[in-house]
N, C-alpha and C positions, 0 to 999 in steps of 0.2 A: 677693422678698427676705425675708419673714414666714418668720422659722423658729423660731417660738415661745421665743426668747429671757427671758433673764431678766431681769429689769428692776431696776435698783439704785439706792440712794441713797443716796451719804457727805459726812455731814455735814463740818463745819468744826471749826477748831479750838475747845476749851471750848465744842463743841456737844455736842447728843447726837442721839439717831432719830428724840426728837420736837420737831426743830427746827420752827419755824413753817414754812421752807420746804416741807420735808421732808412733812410732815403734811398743806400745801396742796396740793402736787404728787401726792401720794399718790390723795387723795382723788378729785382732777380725771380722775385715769389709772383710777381705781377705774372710773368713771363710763363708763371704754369699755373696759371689759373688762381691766385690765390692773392688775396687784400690782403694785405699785412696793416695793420693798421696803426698808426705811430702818433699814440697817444701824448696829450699835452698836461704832464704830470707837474708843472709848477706852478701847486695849487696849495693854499688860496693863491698864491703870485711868489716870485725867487725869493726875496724878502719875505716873507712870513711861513717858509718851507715848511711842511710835516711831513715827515716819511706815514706818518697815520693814513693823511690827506691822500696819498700816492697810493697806499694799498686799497682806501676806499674807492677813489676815480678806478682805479684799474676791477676791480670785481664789478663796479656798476658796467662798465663797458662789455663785460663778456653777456650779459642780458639777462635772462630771466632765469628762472627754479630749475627749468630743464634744456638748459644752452650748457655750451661747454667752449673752451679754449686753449689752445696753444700759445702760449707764452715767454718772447724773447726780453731778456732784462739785459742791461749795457751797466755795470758797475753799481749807482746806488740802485739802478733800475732793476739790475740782476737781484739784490738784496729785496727791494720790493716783491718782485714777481713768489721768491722763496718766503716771503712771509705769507703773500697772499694763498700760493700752493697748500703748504700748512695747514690753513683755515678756513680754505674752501677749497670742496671736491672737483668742483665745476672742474679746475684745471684739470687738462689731462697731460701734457708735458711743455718743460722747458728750454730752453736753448738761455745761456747766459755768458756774458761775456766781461770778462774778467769783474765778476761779481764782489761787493763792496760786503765782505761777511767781514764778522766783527764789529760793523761800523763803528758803533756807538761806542766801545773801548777803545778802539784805534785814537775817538778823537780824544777821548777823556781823557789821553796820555801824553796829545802835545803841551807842547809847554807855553801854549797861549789861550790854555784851554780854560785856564781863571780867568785872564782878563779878557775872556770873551765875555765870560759869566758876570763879570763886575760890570763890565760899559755896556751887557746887554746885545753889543750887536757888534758883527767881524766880519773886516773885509774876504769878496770872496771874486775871484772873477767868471762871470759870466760867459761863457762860452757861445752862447746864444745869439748873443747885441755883441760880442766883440770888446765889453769895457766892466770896468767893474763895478761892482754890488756888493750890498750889506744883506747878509745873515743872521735875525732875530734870536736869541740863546732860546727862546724857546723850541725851534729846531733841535738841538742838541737835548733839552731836556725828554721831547716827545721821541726822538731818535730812540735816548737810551731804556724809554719803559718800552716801545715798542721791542728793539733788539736785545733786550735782557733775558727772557726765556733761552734756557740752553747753551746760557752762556754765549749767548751772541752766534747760535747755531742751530739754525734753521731745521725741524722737521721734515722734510720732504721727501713723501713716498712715490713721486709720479717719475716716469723714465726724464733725466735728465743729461744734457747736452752741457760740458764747460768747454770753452775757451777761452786759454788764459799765455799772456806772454810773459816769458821768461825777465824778460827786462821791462819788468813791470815795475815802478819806484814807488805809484800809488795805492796798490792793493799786492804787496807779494804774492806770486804764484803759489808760495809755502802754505796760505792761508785754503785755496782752490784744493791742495792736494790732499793737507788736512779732510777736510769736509769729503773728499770723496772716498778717502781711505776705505777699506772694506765695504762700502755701497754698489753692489751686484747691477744696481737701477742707474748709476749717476758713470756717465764715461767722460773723463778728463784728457782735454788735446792740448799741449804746451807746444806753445810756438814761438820762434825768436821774433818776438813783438816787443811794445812798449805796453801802455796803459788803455792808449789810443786803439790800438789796433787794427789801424788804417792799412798799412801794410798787407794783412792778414786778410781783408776783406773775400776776395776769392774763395780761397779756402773757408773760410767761416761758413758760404753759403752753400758750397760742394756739401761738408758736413752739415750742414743742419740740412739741408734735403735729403740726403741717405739717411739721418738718423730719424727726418720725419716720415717716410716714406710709407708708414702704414695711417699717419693722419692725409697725406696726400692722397691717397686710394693707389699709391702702386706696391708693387711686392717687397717685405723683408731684403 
């Protein structure tokens, strides 16, 4: 199954490439031969977010009509990755961690979610720079035509990797277990984490190399 794939990383929401994750993961894949490549998905820029934006940058990066890739998402990044899987074949599997499904309902249902829509833009903090940022309502409007389909649930037939923490406040694990219910393709690891999943790091990279280990070229 090795067919020299390309290996990707999108970050989360008010992350950037050089999330902690992103950076750990990197490294660890570095160390058997392989570029993980930890895409800069705040595009056009934090302030004018598309999750659209996010699924386009990430399909241009896997390359041409007959490349293919492996693909880790970190929350909205995990969400991304499962839209772009969906609609393009090129991918051939996931690793996601504690993936942002639902988004677009989740956000529709706080209760700031009008006066984001009225003043157009809502505070959000940046993870990235350390300080905080404004987020354009049109984010949210492009968020929700994008994650409408399926009721905010993602297509995806390629073998998938979740990791999800149990003390998670921003994406519940209920959401991870949902989606994985009866899917023969998609294996679900719950761990006493948070959202972060900094903790967890170790272990995330144990499993996702035994779960990639037929894109790595070694044995099942």
């Amino acid at each position: 199954m090795a067919d020299n794939p390309r290996w990707l990383y999108l970050h989360g929401f008010g992350s950037g490439p050089d999330s902690a994750k992103g950076v750990y993961l990197a490294r660890r894949f570095a160390a058997l031969g392989v570029t993980l490549e930890r895409l800069n998905l705040r595009v056009p820029s934090l302030e004018r977010l598309l999750l659209s934006a996010m699924i386009e940058t990430a399909g241009a990066a896997i390359g041409g009509g007959d490349d293919s890739a492996v693909v880790f998402g970190s929350s909205l990044g995990g969400l991304a990755a499962c839209r772009l899987a969906e609609r393009d074949a090129r991918v051939s599997a996931l690793v996601l961690l504690a993936p942002a499904f639902q988004f677009a309902a989740r956000w529709r249902e706080r209760p700031e979610f009008e006066a984001w829509r009225q003043a157009g833009w809502i505070d959000a903090y940046d993870h990235a720079r350390g300080c905080e940022a404004r987020i354009h309502f049109a984010f949210a409007e492009d968020a929700l035509a994008v994650d409408a389909p399926g009721g905010g649930w993602p297509d995806v037939r390629v073998p998938v990797l979740i990791v999800h923490g149990v003390r998670d406040e921003v994406v519940e694990v209920e959401r991870s277990r949902a989606w994985a219910a009866g899917k023969r393709h998609v294996r679900l690891i719950e761990v006493d984490d948070a959202h972060d999943l900094l903790a967890s790091l170790p272990l995330i990279a144990r499993e996702a190399e035994a779960f990639l280990a037929p894109w790595l070229g070694k044995p099942c």
